[in-house]
DSSP file (Angstrom, degrees, kcal/mol; ACC not computed):
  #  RESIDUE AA STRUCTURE BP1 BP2  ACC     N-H-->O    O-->H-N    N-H-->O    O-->H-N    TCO  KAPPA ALPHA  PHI   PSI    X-CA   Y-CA   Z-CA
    1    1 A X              0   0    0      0, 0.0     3,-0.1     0, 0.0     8,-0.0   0.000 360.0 360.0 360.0 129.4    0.0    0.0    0.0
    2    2 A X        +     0   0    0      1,-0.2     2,-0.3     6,-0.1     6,-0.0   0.211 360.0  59.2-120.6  12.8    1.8    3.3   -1.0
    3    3 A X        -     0   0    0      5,-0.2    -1,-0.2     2,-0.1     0, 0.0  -0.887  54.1-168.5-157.5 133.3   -0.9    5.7    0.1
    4    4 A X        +     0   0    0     -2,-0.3    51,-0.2    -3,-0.1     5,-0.1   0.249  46.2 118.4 -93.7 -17.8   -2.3    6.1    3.2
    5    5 A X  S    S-     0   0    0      3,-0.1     4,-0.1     1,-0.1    -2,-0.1   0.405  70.1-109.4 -84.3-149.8   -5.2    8.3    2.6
    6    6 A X  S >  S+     0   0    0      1,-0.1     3,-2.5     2,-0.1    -1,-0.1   0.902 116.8  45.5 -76.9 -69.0   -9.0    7.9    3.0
    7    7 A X  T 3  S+     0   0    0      1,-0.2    -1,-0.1    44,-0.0    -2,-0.0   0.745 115.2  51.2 -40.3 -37.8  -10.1    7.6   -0.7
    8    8 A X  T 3  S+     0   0    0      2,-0.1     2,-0.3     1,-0.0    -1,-0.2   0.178 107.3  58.3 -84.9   7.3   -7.0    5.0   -1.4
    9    9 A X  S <  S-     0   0    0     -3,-2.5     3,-0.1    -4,-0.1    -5,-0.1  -0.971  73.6-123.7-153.4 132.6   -7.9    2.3    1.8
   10   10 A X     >  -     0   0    0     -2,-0.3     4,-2.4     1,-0.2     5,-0.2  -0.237  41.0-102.6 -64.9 170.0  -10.6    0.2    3.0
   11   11 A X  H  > S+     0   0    0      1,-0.2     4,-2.0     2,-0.2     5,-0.3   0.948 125.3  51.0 -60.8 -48.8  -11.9    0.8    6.6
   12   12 A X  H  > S+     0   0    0      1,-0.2     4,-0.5     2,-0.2     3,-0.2   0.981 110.6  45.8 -50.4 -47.7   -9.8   -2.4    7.4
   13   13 A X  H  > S+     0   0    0      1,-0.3     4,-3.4     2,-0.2    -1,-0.2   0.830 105.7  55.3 -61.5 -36.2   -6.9   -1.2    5.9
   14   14 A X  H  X S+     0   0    0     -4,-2.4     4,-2.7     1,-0.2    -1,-0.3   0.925 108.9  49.4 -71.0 -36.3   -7.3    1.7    7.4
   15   15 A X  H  X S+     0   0    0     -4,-2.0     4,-1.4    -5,-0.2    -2,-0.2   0.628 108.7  56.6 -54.2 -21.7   -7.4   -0.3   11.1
   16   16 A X  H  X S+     0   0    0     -4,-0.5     4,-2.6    -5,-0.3    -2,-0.2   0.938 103.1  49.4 -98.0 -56.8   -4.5   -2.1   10.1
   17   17 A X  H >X S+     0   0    0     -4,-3.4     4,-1.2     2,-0.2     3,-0.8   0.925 113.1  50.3 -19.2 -81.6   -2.5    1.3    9.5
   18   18 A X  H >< S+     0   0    0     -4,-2.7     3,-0.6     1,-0.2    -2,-0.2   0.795 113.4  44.3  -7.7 -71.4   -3.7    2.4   13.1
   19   19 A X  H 3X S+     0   0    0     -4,-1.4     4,-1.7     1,-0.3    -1,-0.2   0.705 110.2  56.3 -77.1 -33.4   -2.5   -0.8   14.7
   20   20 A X  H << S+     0   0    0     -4,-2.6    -1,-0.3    -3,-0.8    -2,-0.2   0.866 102.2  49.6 -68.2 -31.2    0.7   -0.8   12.9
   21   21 A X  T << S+     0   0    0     -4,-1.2    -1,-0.2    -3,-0.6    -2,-0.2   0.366 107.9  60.2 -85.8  21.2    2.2    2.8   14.0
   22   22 A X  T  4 S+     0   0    0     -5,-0.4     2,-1.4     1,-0.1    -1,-0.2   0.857  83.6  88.3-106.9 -34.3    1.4    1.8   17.5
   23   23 A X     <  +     0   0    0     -4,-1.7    -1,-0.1     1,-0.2    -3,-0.0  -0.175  38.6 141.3 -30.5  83.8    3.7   -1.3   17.3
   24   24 A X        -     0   0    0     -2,-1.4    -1,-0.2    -3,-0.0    -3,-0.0   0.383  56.5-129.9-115.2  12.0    6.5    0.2   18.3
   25   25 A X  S    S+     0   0    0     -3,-0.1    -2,-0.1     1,-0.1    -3,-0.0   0.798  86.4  86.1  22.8  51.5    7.8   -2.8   20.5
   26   26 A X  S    S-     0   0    0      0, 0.0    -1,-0.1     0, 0.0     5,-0.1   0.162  97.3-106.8-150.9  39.2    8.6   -1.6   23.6
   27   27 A X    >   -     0   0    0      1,-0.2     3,-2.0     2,-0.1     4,-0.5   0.572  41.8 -70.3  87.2 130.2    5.0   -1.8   25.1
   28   28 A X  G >  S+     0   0    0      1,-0.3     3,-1.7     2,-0.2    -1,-0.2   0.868 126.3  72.6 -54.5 -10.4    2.2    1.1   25.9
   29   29 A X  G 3  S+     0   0    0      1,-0.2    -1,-0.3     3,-0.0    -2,-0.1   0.300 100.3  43.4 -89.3  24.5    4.7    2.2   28.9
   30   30 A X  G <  S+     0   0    0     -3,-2.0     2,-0.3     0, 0.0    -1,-0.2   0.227  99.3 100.3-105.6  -9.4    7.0    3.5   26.3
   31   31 A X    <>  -     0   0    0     -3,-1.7     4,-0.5    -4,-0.5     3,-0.1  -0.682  53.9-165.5-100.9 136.4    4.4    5.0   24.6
   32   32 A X  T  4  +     0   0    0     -2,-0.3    -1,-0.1     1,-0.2     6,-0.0   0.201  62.8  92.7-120.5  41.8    3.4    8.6   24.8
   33   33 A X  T >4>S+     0   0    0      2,-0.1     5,-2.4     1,-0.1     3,-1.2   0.893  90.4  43.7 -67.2 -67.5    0.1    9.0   23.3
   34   34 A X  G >45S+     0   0    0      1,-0.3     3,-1.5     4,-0.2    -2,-0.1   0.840 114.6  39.2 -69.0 -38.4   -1.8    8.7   26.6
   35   35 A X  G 3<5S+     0   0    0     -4,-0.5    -1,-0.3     1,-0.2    -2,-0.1   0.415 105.1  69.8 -93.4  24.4    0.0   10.7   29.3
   36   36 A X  G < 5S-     0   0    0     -3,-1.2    -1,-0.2     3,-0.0    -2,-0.2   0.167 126.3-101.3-126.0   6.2    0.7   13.6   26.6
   37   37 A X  T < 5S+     0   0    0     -3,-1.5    -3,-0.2     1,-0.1    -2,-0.1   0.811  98.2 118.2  84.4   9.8   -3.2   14.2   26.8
   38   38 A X      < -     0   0    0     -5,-2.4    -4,-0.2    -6,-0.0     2,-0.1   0.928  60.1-158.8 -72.3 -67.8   -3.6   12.0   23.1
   39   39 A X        -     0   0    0     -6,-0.2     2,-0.1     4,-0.1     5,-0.1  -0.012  50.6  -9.4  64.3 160.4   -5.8    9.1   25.0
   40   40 A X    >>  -     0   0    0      3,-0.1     3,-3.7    -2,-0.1     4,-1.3  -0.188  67.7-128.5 -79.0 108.6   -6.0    6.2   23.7
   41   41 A X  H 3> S+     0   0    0      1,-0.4     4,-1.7     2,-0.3     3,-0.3   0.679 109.5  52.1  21.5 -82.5   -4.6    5.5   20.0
   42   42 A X  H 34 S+     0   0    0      1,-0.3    -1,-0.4     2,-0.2     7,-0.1   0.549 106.6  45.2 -71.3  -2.7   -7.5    4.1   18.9
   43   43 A X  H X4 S+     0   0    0     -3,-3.7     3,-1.1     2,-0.1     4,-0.4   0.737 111.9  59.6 -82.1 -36.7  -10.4    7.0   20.0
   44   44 A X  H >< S+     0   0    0     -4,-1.3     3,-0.6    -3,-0.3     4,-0.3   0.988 117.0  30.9 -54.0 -53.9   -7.9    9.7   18.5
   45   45 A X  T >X S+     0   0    0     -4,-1.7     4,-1.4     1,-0.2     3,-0.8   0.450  78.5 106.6 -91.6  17.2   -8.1    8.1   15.4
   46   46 A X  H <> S+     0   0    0     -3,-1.1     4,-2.4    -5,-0.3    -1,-0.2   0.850  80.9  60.2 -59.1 -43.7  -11.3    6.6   15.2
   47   47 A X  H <>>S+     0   0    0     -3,-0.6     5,-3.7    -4,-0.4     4,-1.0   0.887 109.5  43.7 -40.3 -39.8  -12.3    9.5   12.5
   48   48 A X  H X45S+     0   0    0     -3,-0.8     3,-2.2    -4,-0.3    -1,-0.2   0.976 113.6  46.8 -79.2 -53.0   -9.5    8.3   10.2
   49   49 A X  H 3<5S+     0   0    0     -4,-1.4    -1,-0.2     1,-0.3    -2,-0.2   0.828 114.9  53.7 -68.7 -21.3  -10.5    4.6   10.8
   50   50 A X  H 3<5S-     0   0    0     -4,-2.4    -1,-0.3    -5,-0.3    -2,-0.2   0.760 115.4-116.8 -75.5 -22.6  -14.4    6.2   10.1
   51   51 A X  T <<5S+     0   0    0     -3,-2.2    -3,-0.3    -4,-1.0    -2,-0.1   0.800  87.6 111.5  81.4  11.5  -13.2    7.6    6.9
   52   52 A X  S   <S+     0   0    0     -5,-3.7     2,-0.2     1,-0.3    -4,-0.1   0.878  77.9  25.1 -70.0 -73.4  -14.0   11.4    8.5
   53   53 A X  S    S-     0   0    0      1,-0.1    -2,-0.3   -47,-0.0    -1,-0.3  -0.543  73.9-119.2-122.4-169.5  -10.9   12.5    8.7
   54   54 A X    >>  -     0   0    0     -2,-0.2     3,-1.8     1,-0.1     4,-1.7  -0.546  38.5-112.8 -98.9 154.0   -7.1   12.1    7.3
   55   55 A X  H 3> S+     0   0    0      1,-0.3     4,-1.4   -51,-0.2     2,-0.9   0.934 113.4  55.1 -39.4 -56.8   -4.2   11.1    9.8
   56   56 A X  H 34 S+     0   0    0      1,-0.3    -1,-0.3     2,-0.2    -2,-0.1  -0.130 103.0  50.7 -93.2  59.3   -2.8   14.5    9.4
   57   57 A X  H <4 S+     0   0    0     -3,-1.8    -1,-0.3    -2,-0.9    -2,-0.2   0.365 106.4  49.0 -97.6 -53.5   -5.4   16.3   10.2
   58   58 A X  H  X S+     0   0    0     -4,-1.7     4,-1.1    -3,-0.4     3,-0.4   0.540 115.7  51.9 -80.7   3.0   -6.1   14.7   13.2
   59   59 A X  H  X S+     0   0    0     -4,-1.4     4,-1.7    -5,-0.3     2,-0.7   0.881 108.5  48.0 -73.4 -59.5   -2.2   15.3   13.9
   60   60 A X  H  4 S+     0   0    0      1,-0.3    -1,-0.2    -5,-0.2    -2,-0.1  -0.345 113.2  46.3 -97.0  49.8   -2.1   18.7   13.2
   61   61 A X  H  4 S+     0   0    0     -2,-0.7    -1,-0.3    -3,-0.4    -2,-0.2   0.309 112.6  50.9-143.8 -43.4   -5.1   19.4   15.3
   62   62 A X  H >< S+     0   0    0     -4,-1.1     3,-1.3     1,-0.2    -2,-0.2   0.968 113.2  46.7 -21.1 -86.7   -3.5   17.2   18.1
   63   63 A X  G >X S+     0   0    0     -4,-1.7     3,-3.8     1,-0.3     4,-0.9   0.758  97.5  71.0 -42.2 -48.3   -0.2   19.3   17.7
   64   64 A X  G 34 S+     0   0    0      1,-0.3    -1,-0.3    -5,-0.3    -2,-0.1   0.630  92.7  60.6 -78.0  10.2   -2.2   23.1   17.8
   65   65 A X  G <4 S+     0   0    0     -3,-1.3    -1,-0.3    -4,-0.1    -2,-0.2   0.508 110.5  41.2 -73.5 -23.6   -2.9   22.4   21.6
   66   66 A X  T <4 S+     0   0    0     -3,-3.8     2,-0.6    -4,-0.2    -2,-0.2   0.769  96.8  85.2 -98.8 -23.9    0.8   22.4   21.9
   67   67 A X     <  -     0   0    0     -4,-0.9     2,-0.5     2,-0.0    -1,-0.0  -0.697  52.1-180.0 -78.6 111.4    1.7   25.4   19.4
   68   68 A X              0   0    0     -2,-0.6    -3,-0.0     1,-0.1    -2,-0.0  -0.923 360.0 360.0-115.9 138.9    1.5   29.0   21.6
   69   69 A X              0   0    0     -2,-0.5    -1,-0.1     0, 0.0    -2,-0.0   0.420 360.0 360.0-135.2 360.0    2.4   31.6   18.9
């Protein structure tokens, strides 16, 4: 699969995506989704996995809680 986006992936595929960038093999206590105010992988990206919206959207929307300009 060479595209990631909504229009190019089934809702599975799109699950499978999800499940893979959280493999990062060293275990959710390495992980810093949850205490960085993310919550849990898979409700942040449930849009993406819904087919609302695209990963980087829900990235860069993440991120603009963190951006003071």
């Amino acid at each position: 699969m060479d595209s990631i986006l909504i229009k190019d992936t089934t809702r599975k595929q799109r699950e499978e995506i999800v499940r893979r960038s959280m493999d990062c093999g060293g275990g959710c206590e390495n992980c810093s989704s949850c205490w960085l105010g993310g919550g849990s992988p898979w409700d942040m990206y449930k849009d993406y996995i819904d087919g609302k919206k695209e990963i980087a959207e829900i990235n860069a929307e993440y991120n603009a809680r963190y951006i003071h300009g």
